[in-house]
C-alpha positions in Angstrom: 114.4 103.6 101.7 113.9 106.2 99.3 110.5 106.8 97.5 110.6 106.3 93.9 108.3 107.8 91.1 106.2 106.2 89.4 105.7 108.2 85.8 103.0 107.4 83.3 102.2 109.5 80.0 98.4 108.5 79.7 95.9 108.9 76.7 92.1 110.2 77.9 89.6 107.4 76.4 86.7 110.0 76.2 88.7 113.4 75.0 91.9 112.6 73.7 93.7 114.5 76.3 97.5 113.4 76.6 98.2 113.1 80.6 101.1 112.9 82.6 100.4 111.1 85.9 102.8 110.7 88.7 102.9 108.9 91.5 105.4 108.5 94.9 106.1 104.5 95.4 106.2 103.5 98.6 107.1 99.9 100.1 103.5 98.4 100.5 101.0 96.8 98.3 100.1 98.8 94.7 96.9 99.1 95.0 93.9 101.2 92.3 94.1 104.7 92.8 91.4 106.9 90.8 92.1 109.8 89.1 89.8 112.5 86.8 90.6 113.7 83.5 91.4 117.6 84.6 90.1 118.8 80.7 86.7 116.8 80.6 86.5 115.0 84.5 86.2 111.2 82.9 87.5 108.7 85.8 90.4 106.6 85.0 92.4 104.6 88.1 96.5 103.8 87.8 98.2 101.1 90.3 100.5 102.8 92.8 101.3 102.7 96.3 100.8 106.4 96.4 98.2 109.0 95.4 98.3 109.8 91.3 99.3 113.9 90.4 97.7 114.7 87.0 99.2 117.2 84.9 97.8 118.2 80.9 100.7 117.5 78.0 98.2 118.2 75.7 94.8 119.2 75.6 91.9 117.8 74.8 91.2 116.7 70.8 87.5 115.8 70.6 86.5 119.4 69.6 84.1 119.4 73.0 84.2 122.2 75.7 81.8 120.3 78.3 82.3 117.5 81.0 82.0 113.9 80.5 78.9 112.7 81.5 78.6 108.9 82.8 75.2 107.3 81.3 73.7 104.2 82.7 72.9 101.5 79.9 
């Protein structure tokens, strides 16, 4: 059986970047897969059987230059 892809165009929560993020579906169980933001590093996870790619539409819109930074509250 052939591999499809799984394609996803994705909106960063903390910098507005617009993401495409690819994936090879294998037969198995989808499981999380994390991925990082490549403009600002934030963590975001897409269900897959394979590993996610992540490649920049656009960049990012917030008007920031520097990483996200997780805080603890």
């Amino acid at each position: 059986m052939q591999p499809q892809l799984l394609c996803l165009e994705r909106t960063c929560r903390f910098c507005g970047a617009t993401l495409e993020v690819t994936a090879a579906e294998f037969a198995g169980e989808p499981q999380p897969h994390m991925y990082a933001c490549p403009q600002c590093g934030k963590d975001d996870e897409v269900v897959s059987t394979g590993p996610p790619h992540v490649r920049v539409l656009r960049p990012r819109t917030d008007g920031r230059t520097g990483p996200y930074e997780q805080t603890m509250f």
